[in-house]
KOLLUMLO-69167 format. One record per residue (C-alpha): residue number from 1; residue in three letters; x, z, y. Coordinates in nm, 4 decimals, decimal comma, m for minus. Layout:
<recs>
+------+------+----------+----------+----------+
| resi | resn |       px |       pz |       py |
+------+------+----------+----------+----------+
|  NUM |  ala |        X |        Z |        Y |
...
+------+------+----------+----------+----------+
</recs>
This chain:
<recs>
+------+------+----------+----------+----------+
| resi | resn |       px |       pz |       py |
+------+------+----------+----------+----------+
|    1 |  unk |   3,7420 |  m1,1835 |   8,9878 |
|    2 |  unk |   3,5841 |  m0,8471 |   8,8790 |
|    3 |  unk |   3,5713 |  m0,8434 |   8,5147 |
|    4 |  unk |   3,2911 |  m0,6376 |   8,3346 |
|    5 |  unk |   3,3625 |  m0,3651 |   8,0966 |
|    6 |  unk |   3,2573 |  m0,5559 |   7,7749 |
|    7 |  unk |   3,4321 |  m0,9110 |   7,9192 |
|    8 |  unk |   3,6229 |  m1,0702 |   7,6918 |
|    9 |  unk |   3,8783 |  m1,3416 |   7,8108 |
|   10 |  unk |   4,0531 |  m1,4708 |   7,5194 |
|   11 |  unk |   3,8828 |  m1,7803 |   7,3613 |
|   12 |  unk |   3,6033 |  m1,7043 |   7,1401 |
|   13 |  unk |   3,4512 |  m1,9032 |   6,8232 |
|   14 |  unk |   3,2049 |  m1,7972 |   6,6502 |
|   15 |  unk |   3,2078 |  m1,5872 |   6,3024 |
|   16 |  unk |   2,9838 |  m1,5664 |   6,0469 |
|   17 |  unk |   3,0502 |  m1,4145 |   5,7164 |
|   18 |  unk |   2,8576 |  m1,3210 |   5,3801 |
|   19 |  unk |   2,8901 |  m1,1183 |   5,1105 |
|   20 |  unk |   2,7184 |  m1,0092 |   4,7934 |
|   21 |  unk |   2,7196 |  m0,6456 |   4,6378 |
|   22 |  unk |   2,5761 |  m0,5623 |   4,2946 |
|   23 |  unk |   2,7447 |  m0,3068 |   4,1365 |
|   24 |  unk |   2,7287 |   0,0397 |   4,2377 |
|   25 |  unk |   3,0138 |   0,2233 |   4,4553 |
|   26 |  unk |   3,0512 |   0,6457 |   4,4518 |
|   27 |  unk |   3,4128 |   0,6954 |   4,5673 |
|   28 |  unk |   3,4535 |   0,7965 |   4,9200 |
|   29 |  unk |   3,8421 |   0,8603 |   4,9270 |
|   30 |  unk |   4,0667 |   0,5452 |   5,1032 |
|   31 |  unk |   4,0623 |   0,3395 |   4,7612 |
|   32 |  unk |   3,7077 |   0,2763 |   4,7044 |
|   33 |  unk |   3,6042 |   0,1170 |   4,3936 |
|   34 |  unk |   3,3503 |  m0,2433 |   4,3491 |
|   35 |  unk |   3,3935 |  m0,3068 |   4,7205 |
|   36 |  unk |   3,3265 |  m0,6912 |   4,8466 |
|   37 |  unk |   3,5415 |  m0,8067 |   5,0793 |
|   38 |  unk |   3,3203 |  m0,9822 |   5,3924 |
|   39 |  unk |   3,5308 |  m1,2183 |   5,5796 |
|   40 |  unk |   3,4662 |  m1,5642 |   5,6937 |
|   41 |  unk |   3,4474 |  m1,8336 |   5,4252 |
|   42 |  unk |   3,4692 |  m2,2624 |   5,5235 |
|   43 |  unk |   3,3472 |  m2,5669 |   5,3907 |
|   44 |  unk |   3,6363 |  m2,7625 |   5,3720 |
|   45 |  unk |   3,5998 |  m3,1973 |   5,4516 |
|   46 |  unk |   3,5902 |  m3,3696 |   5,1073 |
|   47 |  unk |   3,9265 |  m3,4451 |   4,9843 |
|   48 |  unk |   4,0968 |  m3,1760 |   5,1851 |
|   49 |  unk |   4,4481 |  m3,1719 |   4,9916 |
|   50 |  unk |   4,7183 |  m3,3840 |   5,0229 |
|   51 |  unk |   5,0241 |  m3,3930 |   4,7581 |
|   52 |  unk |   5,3561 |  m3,5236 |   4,7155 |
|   53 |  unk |   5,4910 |  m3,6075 |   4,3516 |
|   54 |  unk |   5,7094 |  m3,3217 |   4,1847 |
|   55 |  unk |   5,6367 |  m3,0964 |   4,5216 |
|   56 |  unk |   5,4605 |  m2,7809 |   4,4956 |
|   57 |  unk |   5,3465 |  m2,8164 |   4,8846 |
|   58 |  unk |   5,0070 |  m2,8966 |   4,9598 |
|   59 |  unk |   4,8735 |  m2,9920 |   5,2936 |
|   60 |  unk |   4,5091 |  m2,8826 |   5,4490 |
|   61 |  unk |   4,3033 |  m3,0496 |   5,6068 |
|   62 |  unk |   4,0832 |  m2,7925 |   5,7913 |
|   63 |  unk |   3,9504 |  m2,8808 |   6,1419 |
|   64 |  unk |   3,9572 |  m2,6006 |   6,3980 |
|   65 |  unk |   4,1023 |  m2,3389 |   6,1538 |
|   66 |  unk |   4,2102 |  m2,0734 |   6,3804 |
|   67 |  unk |   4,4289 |  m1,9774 |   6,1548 |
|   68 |  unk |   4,8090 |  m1,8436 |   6,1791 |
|   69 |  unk |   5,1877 |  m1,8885 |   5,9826 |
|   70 |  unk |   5,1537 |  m1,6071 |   5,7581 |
|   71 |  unk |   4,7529 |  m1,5698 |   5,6872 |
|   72 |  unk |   4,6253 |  m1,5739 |   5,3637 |
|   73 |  unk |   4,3200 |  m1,7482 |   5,2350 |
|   74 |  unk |   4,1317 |  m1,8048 |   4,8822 |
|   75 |  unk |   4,0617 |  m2,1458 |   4,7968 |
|   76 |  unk |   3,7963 |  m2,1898 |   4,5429 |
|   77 |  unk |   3,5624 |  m2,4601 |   4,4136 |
|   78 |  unk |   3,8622 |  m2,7295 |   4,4505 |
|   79 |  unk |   3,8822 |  m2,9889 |   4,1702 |
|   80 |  unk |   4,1949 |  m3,1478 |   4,0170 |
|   81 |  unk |   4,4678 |  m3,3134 |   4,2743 |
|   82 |  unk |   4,7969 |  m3,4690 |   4,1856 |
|   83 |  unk |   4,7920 |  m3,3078 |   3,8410 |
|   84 |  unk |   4,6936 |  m2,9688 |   4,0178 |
|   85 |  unk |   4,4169 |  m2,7926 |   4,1304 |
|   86 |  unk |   4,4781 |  m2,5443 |   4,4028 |
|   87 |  unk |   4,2615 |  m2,1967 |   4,3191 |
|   88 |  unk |   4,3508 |  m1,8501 |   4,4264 |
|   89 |  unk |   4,5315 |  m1,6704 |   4,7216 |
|   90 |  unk |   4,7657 |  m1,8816 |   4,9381 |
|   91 |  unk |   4,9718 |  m1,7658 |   5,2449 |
|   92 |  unk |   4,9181 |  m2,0594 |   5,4861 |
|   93 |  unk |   5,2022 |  m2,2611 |   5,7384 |
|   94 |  unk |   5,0050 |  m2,4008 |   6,0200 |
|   95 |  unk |   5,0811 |  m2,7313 |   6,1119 |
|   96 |  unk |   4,8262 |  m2,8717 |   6,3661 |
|   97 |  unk |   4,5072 |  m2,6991 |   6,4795 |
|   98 |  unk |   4,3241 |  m2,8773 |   6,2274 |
|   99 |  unk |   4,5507 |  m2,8340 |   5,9388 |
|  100 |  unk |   4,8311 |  m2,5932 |   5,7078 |
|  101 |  unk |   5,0160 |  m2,6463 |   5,4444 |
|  102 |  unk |   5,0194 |  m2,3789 |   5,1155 |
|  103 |  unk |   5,2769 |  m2,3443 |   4,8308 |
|  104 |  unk |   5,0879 |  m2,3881 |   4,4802 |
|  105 |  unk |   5,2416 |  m2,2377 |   4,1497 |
|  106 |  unk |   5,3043 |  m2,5690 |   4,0231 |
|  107 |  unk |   5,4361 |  m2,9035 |   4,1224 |
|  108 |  unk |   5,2029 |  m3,2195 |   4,1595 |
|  109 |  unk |   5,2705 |  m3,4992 |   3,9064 |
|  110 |  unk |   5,1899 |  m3,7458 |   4,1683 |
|  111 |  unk |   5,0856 |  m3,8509 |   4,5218 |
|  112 |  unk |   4,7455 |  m3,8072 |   4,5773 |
|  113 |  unk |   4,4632 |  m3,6969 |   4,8126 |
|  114 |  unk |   4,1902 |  m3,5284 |   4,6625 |
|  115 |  unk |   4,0405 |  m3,2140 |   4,5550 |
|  116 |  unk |   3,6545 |  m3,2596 |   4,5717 |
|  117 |  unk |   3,3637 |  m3,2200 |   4,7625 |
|  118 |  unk |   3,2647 |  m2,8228 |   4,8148 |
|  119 |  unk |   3,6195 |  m2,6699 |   4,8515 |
|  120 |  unk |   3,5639 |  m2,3172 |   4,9845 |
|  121 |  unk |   3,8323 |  m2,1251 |   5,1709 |
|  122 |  unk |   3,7671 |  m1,7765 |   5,2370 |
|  123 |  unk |   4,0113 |  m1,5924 |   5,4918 |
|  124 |  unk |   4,1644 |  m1,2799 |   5,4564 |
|  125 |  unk |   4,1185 |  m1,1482 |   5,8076 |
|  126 |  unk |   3,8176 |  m1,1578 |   6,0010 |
|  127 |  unk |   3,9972 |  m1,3804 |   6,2595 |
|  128 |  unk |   4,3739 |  m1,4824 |   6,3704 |
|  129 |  unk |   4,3438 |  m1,1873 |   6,7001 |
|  130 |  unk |   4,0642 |  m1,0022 |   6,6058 |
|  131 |  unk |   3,6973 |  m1,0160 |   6,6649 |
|  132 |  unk |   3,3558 |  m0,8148 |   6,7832 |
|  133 |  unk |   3,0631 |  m0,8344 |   6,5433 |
|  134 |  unk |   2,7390 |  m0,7927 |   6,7018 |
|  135 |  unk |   2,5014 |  m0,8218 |   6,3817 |
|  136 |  unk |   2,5413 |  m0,6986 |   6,0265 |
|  137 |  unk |   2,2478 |  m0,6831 |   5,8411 |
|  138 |  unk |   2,1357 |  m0,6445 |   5,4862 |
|  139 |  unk |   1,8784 |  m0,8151 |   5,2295 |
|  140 |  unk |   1,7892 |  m0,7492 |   4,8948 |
|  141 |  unk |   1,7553 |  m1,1090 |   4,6663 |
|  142 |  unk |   1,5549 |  m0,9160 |   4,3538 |
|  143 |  unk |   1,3493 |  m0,5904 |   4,3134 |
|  144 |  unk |   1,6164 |  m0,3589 |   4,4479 |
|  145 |  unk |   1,6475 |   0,0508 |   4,4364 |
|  146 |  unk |   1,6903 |   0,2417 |   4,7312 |
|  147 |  unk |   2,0843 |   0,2273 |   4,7973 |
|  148 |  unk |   2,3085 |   0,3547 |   5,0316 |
|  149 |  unk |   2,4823 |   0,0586 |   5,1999 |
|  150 |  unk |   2,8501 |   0,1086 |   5,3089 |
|  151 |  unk |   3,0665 |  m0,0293 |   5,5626 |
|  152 |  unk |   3,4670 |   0,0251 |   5,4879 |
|  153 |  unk |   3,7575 |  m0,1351 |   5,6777 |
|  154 |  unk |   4,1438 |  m0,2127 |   5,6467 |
|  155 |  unk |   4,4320 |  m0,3018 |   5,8533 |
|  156 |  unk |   4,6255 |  m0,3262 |   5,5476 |
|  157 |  unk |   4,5099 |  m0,5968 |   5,3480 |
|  158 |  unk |   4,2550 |  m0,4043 |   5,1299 |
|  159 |  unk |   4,5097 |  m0,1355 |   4,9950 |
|  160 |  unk |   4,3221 |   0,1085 |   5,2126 |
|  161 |  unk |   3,9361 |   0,0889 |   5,3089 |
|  162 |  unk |   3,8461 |   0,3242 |   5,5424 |
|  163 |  unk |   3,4437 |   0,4214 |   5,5506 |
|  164 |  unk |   3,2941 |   0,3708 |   5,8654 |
|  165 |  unk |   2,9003 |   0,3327 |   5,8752 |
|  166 |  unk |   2,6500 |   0,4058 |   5,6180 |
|  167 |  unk |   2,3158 |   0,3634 |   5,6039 |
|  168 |  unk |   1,9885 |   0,3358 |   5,4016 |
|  169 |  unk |   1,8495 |   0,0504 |   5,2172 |
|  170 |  unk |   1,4787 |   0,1417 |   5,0960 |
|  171 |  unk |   1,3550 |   0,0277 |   4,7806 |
|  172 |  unk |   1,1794 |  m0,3362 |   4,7621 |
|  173 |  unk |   0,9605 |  m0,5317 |   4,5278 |
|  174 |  unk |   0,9380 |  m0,8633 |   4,5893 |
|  175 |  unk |   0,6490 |  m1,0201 |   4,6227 |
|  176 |  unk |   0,5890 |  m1,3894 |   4,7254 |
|  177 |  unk |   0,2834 |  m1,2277 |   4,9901 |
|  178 |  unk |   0,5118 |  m1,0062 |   5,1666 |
|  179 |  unk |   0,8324 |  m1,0381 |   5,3640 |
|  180 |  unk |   1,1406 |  m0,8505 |   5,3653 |
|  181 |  unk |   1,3031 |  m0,6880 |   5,6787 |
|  182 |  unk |   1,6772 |  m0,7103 |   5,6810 |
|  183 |  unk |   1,8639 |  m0,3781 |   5,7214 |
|  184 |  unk |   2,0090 |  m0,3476 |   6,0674 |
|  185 |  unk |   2,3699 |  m0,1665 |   6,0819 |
|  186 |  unk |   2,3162 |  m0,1438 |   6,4350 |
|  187 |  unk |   2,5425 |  m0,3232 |   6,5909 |
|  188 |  unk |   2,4450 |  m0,5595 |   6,8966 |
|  189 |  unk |   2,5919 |  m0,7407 |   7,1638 |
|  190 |  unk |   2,6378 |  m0,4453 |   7,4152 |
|  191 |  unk |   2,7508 |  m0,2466 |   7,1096 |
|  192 |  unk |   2,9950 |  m0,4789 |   6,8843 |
|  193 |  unk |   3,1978 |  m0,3925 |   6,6387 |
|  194 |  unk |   3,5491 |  m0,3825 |   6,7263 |
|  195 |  unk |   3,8052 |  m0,5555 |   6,5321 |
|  196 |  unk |   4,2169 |  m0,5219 |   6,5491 |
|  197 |  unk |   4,4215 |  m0,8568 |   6,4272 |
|  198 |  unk |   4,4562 |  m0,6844 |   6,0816 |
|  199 |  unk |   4,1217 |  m0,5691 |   6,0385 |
|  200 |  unk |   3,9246 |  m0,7012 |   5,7437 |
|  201 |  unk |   3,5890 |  m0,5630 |   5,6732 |
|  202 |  unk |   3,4326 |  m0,4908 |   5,2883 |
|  203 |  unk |   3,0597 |  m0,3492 |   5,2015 |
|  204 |  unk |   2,9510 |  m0,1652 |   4,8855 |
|  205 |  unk |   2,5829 |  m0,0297 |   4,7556 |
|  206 |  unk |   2,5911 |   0,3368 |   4,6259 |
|  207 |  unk |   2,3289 |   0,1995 |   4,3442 |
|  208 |  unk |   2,3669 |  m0,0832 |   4,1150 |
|  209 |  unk |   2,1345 |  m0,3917 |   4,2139 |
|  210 |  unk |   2,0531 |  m0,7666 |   4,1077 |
|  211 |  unk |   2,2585 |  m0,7950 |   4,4604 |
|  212 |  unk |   2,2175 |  m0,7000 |   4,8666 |
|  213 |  unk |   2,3336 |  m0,9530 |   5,0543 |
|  214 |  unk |   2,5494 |  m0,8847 |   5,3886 |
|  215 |  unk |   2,5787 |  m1,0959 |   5,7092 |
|  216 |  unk |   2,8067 |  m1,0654 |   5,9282 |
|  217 |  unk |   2,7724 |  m1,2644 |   6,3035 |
|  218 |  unk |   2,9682 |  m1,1731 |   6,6122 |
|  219 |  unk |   3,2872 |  m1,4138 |   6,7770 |
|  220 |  unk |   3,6572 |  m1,4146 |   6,6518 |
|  221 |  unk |   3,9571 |  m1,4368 |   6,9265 |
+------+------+----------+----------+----------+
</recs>
């Protein structure tokens, strides 16, 4: 079979991701400051967490993760479980498609399933092999001043953010009797944006706003 130039084999899912910048961003060199990190962020089904009594082990459930041993997410908006309540950065062990298990700081005080309703688990990478974005675009939620918008990425866990697009927000008042184009980075279908496996993208305004928010759409392999 011939295979196109832009054909991509490997099994896709979709990725969506957003972000929200509000404080202002001047340094250009590899360690950028008041950067957001844009990566993809999941509802998780109520109750997600299961614990064992006097174990600091929790298990996920997450269907269709994608995930890998060795990822790292941030869990956030989880209430208490077992005595605990998971919150932070976790390096995940994958046990099924749908779930991983995490190490917390602290052990649980008993067996229980729980954890609440809008648990939110934000990964580290863009996806487990990589991915091509084919939208990012920009809004402003308030008045906003004209800012630079900026693009970085890093294939080292955000140690070092490389700058790679930048582009022009124009000022906006908002009005309830006018709309508000998005800013288009310019990526598309027939001109993604390339990821790696370690590749994790962040955004940053050169001028302090209420907030611009990113989007991020394209398909993770």
């Amino acid at each position: 079979m011939a295979i196109a130039s832009n054909s991509i084999i490997t099994p896709q899912r979709p990725f969506t991701a957003t972000a929200v910048a509000t404080t202002a961003n001047s340094t250009y060199t590899d360690t950028p400051t008041n950067t957001v990190l844009l990566a993809r962020q999941d509802l998780l089904p109520p109750s997600p967490f299961t614990v064992v009594n006097a174990s600091a082990l929790v298990t996920v459930s997450h269907p269709d993760h994608g995930l890998f041993t060795g990822m790292q997410i941030t869990v956030s908006g989880a209430t208490a479980v077992g005595g605990i309540t998971p919150s932070g950065a976790y390096t995940v062990t994958v046990l099924t498609a749908d779930s991983y298990t995490f190490t917390h700081g602290s052990n649980a005080s008993s067996n229980a399933t729980g954890g609440g309703t809008a648990v939110l688990a934000q990964l580290a990478r863009t996806s487990a092999n990589g991915a091509r974005i084919t939208r990012l675009t920009a809004l402003a939620r308030a008045t906003a001043t004209a800012t630079e918008l900026q693009l970085y990425v890093s294939n080292d866990g955000g140690t070092t953010k490389r700058l790679i697009r930048s582009i022009l927000m124009a000022a906006y008042t908002v009005a309830q009797t006018t709309g508000q184009t998005a800013v288009d980075m310019g990526y598309s279908d027939s001109a993604p944006l390339i990821l790696g496996a370690s590749d994790t993208l962040y955004v940053g305004i050169g001028v302090t706003n209420t907030g611009i928010v990113f989007r991020a759409e394209g398909f993770g392999y």
